[in-house]
Structures are given as C-alpha cells and as structure tokens.
PANU-855980 format. One record per residue: residue in one letter; x, y, z of N, C-alpha, C, O, CB in turn; residue number from 1. Coordinates in steps of 0.1 Angstrom, whole numbers, always signed. Glycine has a CB too. Layout:
<recs>
REC   resn   n_east   n_north    n_up   ca_east   ca_north   ca_up   c_east   c_north    c_up   o_east   o_north    o_up   cb_east   cb_north   cb_up   resi
REC      A        X         Y       Z         X          Y       Z        X         Y       Z        X         Y       Z         X          Y       Z    NUM
...
</recs>
This chain:
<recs>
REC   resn   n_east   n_north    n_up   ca_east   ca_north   ca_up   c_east   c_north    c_up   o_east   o_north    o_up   cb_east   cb_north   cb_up   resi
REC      X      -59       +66     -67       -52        +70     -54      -40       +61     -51      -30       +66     -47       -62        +69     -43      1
REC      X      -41       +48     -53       -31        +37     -54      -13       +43     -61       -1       +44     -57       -40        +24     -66      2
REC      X      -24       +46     -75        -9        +48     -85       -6       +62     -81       +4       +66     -87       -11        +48    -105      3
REC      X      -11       +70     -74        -7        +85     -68       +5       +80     -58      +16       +85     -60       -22        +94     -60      4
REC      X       +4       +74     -50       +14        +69     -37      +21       +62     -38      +28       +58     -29       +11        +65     -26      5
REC      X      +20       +56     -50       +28        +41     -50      +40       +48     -64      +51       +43     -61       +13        +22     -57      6
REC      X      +40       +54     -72       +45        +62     -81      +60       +67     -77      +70       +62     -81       +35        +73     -84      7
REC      X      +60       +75     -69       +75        +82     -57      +78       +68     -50      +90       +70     -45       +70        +98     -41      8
REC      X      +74       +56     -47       +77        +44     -39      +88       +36     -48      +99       +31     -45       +63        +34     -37      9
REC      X      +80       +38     -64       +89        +30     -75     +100       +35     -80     +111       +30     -84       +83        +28     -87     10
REC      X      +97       +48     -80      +110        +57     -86     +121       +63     -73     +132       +70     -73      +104        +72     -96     11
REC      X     +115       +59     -65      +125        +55     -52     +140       +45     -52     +152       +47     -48      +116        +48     -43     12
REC      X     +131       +32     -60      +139        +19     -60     +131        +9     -50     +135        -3     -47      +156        +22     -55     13
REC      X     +118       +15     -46      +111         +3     -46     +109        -8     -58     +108        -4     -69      +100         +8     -43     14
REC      X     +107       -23     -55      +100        -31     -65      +89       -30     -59      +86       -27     -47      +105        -45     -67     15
REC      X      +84       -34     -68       +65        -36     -68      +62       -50     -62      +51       -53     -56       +56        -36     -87     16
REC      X      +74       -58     -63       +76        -75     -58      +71       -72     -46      +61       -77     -42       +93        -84     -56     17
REC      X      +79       -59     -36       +80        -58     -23      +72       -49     -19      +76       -43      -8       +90        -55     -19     18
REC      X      +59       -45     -24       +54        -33     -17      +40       -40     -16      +38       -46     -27       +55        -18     -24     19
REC      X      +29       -40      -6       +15        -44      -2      +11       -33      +4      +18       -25     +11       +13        -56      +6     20
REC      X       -5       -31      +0       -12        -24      +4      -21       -28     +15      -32       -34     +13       -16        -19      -5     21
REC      X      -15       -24     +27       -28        -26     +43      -37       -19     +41      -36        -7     +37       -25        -20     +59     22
REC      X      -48       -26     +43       -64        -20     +45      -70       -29     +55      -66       -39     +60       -75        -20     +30     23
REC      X      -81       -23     +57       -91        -21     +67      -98       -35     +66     -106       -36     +57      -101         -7     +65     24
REC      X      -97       -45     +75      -103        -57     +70     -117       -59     +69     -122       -71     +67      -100        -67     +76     25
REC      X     -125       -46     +69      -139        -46     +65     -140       -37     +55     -151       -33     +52      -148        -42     +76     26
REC      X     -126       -31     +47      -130        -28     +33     -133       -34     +20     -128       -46     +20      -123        -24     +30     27
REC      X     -138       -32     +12      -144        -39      -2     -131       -44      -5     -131       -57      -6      -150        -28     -14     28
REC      X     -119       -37      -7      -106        -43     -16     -105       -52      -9      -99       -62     -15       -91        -36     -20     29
REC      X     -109       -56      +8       -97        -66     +16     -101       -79     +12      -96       -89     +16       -96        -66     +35     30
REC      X     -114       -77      +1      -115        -93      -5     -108       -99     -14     -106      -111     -17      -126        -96     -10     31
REC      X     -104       -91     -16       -87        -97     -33      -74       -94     -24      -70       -87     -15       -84        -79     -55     32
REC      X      -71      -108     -34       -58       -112     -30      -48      -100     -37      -36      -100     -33       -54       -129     -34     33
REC      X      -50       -93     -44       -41        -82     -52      -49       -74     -60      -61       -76     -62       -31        -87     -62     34
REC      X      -43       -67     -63       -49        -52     -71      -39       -50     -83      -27       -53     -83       -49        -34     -60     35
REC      X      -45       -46     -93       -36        -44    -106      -36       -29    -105      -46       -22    -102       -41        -51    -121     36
REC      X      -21       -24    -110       -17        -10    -109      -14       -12    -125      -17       -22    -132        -3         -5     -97     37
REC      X       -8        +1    -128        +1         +5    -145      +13        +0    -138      +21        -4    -147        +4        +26    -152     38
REC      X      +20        -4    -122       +31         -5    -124      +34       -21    -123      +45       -27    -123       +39         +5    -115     39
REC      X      +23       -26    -122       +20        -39    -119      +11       -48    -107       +5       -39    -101       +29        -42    -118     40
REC      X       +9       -56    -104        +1        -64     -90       +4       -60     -81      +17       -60     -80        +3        -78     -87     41
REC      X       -2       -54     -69        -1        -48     -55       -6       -62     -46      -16       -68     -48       -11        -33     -52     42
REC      X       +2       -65     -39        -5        -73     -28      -15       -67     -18      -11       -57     -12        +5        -78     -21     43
REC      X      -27       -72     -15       -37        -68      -6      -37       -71      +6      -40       -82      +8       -46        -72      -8     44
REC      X      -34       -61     +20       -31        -73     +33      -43       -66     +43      -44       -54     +47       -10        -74     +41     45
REC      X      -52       -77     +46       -62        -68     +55      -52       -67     +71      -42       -74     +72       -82        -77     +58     46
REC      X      -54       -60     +77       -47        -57     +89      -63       -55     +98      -73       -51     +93       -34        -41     +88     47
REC      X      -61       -59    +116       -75        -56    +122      -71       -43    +128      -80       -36    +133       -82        -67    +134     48
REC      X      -62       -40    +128       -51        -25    +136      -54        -9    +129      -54        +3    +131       -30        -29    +132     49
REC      X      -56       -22    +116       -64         +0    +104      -79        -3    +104      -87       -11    +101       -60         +3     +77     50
REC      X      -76       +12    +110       -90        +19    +109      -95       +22     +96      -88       +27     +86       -90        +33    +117     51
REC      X     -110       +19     +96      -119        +20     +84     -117       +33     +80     -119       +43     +88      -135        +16     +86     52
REC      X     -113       +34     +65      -112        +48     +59      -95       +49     +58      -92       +57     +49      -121        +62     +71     53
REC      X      -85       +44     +65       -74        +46     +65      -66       +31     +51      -69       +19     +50       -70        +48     +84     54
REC      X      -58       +36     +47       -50        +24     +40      -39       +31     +34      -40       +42     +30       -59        +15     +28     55
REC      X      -29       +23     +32       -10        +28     +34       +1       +17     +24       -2        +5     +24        -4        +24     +57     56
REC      X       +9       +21     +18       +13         +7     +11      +27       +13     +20      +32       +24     +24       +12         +5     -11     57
REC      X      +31        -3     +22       +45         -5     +28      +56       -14     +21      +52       -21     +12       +44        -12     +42     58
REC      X      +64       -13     +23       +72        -25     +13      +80       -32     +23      +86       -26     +32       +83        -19      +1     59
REC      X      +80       -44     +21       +84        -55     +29      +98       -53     +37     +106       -48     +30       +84        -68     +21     60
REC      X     +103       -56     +49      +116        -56     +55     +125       -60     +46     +122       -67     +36      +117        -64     +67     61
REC      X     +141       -54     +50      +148        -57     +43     +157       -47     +32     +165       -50     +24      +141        -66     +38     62
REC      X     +150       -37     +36      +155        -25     +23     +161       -11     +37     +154        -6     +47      +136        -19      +9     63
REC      X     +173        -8     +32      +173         +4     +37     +167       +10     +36     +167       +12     +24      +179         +8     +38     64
REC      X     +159       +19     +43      +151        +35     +39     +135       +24     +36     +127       +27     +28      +161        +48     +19     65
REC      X     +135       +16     +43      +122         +7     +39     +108       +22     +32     +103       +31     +38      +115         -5     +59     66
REC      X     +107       +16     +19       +96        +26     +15      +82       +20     +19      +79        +8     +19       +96        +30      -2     67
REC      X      +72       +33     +24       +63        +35     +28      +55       +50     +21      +60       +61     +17       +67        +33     +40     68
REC      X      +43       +47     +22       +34        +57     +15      +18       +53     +20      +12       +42     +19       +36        +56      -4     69
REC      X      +12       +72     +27        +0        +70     +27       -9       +68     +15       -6       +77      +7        -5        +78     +33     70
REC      X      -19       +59     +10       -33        +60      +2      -40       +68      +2      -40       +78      -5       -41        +52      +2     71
REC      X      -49       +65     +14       -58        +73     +20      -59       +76     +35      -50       +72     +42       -69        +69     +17     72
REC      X      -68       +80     +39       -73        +83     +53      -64       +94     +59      -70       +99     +68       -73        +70     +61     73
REC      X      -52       +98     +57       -42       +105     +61      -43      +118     +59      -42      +123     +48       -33       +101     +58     74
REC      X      -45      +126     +73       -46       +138     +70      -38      +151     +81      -42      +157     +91       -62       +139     +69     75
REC      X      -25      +150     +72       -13       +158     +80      -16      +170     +86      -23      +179     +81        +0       +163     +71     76
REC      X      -11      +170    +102       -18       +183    +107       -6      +196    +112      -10      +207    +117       -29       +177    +123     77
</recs>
C-alpha cells in the first residue's frame, strides 16, 4: 500500500529524503523510526490528530506543489 502512493510522489520529483509517512500513534508501524520501500527509507511520524485506520505520506515544506498522497483509510465520496 506504501509503494502504491508513494510511486506517482517519486515520479513527480518528490525525494524520498523528503517524504514521511503519518500514522496513527496507536498503530503497529508508529513504533519504527522508518520503513523500507523499493524506493528507499520512509520516515515514520506518529501524529495524535490521525485517526486509527487512516495514514497519508506528505513531503516536507519547501517544494512547490508540496507532494502529498493517501495510504490508507481514505475513502473519496
């Protein structure tokens, strides 16, 4: 699910330097400090603001068109 949303982020002109994935600070991942992708190390950031079931990778300030992408929990209505 990671390399599904994070994939259109890279070939955007995201770096992978700049992109972390928020989760739910009572999820299993929010105990690692990173996650390994194919495109490389994701940073892990628990947030108390995401709801359990929801998690989103953002890429850090600083970029025009700052990329962003849902993981999970997102369901367009």
């Amino acid at each position: 699910m990671i390399e599904s949303a994070l994939g259109p982020l890279i070939r955007s002109g995201c770096r992978i330097e700049r992109i972390q994935l928020v989760v739910c600070p009572g999820a299993e991942i929010a105990t690692h400090q990173s996650v390994r992708t194919r495109f490389g190390d994701i940073r892990i950031k628990p947030d108390g603001y995401v709801k359990k079931g929801l998690s989103y990778l953002i890429e850090d300030p600083g970029r025009k068109g700052r990329g962003f992408a849902w993981v999970s929990g997102y369901k367009a209505q």
